[in-house]
C-alpha positions in Angstrom: 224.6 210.4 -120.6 222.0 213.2 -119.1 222.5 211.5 -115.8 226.8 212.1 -115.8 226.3 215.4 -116.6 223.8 215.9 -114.2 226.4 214.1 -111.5 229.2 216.3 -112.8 227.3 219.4 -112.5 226.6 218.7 -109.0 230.5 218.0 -108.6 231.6 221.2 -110.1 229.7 223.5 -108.5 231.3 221.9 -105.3 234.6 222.4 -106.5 236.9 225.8 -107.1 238.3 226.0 -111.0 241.7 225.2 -109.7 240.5 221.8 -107.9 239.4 220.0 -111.5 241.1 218.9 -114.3 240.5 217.6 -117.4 242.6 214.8 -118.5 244.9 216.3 -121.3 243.7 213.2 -123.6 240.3 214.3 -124.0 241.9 217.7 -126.3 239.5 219.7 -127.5 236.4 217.5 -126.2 237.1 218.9 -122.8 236.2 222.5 -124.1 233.0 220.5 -125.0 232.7 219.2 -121.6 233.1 222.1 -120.1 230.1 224.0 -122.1 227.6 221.2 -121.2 228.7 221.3 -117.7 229.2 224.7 -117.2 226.9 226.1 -120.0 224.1 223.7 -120.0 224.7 223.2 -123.2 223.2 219.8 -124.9 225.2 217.1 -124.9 224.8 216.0 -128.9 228.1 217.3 -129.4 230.1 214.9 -127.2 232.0 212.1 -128.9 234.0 210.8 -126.0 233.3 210.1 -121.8 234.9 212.0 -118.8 238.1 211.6 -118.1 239.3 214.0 -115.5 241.1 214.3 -111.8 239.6 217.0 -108.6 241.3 217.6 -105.4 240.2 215.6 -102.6 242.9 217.9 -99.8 245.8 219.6 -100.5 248.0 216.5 -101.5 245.7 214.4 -102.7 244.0 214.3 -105.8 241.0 211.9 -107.2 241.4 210.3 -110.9 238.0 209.5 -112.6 237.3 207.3 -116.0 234.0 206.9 -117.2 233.8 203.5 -119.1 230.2 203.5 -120.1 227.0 205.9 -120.4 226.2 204.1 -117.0 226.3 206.9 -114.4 227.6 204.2 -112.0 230.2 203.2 -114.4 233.4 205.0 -113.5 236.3 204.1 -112.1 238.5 205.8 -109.8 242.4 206.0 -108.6 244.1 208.1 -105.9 247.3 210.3 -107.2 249.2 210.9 -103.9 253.1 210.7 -104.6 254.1 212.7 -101.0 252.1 209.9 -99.0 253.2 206.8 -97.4 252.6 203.9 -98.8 250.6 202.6 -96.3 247.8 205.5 -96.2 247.8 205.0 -99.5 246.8 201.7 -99.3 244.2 202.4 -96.9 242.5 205.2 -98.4 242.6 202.9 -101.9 240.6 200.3 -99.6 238.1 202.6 -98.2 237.6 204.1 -101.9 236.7 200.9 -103.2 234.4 200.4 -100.2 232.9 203.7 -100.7 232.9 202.7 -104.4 230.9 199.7 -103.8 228.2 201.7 -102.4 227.2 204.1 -104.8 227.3 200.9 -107.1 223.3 200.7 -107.3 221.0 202.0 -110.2 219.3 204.0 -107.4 222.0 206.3 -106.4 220.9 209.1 -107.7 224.2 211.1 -107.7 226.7 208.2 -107.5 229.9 210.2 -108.0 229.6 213.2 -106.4 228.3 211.0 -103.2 231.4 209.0 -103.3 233.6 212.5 -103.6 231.5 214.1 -100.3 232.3 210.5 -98.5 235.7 210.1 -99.2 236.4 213.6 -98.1 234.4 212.9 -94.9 236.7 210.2 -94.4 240.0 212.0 -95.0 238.4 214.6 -92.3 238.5 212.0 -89.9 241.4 209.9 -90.9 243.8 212.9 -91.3 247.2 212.2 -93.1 250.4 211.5 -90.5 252.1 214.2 -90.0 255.3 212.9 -91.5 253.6 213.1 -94.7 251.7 216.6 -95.0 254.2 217.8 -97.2 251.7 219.8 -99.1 251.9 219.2 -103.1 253.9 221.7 -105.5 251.2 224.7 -106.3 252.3 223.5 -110.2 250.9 220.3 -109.0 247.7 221.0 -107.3 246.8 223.7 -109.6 248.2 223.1 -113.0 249.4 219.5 -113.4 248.6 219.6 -117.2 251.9 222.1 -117.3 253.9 220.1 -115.8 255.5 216.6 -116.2 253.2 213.6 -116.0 253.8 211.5 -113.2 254.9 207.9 -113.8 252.4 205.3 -112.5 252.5 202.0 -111.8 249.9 199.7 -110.8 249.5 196.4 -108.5 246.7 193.9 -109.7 245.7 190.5 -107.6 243.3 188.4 -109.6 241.6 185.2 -108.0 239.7 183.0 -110.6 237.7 179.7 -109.7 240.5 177.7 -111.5 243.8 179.1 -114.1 243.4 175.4 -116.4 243.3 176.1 -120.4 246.5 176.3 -122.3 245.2 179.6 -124.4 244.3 181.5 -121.2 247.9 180.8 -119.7 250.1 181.8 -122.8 247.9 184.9 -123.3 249.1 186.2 -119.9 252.5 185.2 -120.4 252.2 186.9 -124.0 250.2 190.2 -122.9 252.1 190.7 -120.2 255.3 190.5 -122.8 253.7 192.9 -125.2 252.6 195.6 -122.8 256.2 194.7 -120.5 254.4 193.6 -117.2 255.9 192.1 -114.8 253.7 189.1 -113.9 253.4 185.9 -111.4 250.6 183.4 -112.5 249.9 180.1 -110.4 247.6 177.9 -112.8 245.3 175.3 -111.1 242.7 175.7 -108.0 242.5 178.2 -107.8 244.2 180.2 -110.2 246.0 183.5 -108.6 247.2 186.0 -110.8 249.5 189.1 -109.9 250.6 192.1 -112.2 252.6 195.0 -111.8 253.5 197.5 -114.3 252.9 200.8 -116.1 249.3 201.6 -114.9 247.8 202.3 -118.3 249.2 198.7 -119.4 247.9 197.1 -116.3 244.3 198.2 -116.8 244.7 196.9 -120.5 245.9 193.4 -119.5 243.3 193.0 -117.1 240.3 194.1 -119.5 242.0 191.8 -122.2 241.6 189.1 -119.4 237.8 189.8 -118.2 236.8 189.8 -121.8 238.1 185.9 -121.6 235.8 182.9 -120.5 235.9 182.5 -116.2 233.5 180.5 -114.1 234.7 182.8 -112.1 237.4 185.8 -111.6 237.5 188.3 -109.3 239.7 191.7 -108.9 240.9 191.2 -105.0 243.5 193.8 -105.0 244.7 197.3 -107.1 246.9 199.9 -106.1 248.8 203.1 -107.9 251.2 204.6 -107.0 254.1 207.1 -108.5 257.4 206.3 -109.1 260.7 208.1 -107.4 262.4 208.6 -111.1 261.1 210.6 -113.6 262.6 208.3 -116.4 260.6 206.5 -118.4 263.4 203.9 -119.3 264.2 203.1 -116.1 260.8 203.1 -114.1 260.1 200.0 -114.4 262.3 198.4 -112.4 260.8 200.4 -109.2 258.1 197.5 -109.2 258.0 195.5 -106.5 258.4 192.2 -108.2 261.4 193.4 -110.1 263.4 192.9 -107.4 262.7 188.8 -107.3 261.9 188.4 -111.1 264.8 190.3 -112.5 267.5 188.0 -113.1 271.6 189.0 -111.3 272.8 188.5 -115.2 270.0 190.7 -116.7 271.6 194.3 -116.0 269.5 197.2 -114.3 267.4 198.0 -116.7 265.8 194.5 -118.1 262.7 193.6 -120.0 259.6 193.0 -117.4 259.0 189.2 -117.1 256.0 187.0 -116.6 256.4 183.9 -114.8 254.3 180.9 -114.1 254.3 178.8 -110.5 252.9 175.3 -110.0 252.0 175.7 -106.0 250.6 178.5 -103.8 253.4 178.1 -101.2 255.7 179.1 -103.9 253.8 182.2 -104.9 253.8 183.2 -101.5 257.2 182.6 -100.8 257.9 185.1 -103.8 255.8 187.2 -102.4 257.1 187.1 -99.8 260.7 188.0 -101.0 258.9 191.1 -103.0 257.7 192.8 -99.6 254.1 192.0 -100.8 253.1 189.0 -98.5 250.3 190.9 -96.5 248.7 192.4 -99.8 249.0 188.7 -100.9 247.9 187.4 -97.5 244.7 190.1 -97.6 243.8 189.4 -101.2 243.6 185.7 -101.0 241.9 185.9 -97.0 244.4 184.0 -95.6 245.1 184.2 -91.7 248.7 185.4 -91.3 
């Protein structure tokens, strides 16, 4: 734990007040937080790991979850709703890059590295000027007062082979439960997507990693916000709404998980979703 601290020391002495934020979950732990941090105060009193967001430029801002005591552990989303999609997906990519990086027992300060790198990238890869709409001040500086944002999450999953009964009902079960909207193509390979509420997404998928692979691999994740601020109807902004939703289903229908027997069909739905490249990308096919 001594070495977070030490990294989010480091971090908030970089940072104005108004530029981090605790997550609101974290309650009155984050008061703790801040006295360790701030007050070098020990850390015996914790009882729960960071959770917070800083502010990478003026419309974009950096999520962080620690899973572990590992210094290295964390994991990391952008929260960008006034960008295109498409520099979103490329700053996402060079993030995990970036991410990769600091992944080593040797970095010494691994998040407050990736933080000064991933600004140095924004500084040369400034945002299109069709989206600098600079963020709501209420945003920027005080997004715990106002609404939280609606997120939902893309997942690609490759595993060496999708064969056992068990492992293919939990996915159409899970994804049921935490209402994900899901394509899964069982066989050789097996090819996995998911797209839902972002909290729920993250769940399935650690549900799935605790399961038994030869192999599985995470090949593609995005967030993103949502253009409606209702929760019952958000859902149906995901991209694979639009093919899995059935004409006779109404607007607002239950997310539902399908399974396909070939590649060429989950492509072709893909496809029909607007997703083919991040499919195409994912999977390192040639388009």
């Amino acid at each position: 734990m001594n070495e977070i601290v030490n990294d989010l020391r480091v971090l908030r002495a970089s940072l104005l007040d108004h530029e981090f934020e605790w997550d609101p979950s974290l309650d009155s732990e984050a008061s703790r937080w801040d006295d360790v941090i701030l007050n070098m105060s020990p850390t015996e009193g914790l009882h729960s790991l960071p959770n917070f967001s800083v502010v990478l430029s003026h419309i974009i801002r950096l999520r962080v979850v620690y899973r572990s005591a590992s210094p290295a552990s964390f994991q990391t989303s952008i929260f960008a709703p006034s960008i295109s999609r498409d520099y979103h997906v490329e700053i996402t990519k060079e993030l995990a890059r970036l991410k990769e990086g600091t992944a080593g027992d040797d970095e010494e300060l691994p998040l407050f590295t990736l933080f000064t790198n991933l600004q140095a990238y924004l500084a040369f890869n400034p945002l299109p000027e069709a989206s600098a709409d600079p963020l709501p001040l209420s945003v920027v500086q005080s997004p715990s007062q106002s609404l939280p944002p609606l997120l939902l999450k893309q997942v690609l999953i490759w595993t060496h082979h999708l064969l056992a009964t068990s492992k293919r009902k939990d996915i159409i079960q899970w994804s049921a439960e935490l209402d994900i909207w899901s394509i899964s193509k069982p066989g050789y390979p097996g090819v996995i997507f998911l797209e839902g509420e972002s909290t729920s997404v993250d769940e399935i998928v650690s549900r799935l990693k605790a399961l038994n692979w030869q192999a599985l691999q995470l090949r593609f994740e995005l967030e993103y916000s949502t253009v409606t601020t209702e929760r019952s109807s958000f859902l149906q902004e995901a991209k694979l709404a639009s093919v899995l939703r059935s004409p006779s289903d109404g607007i607002n229908t239950n997310p539902r998980a399908i399974e396909v027997e070939t590649m060429s069909e989950l492509a072709q739905l893909m496809r029909e979703a607007g997703l083919e490249d991040i499919f195409l990308t994912a999977m390192k096919i040639a388009k």
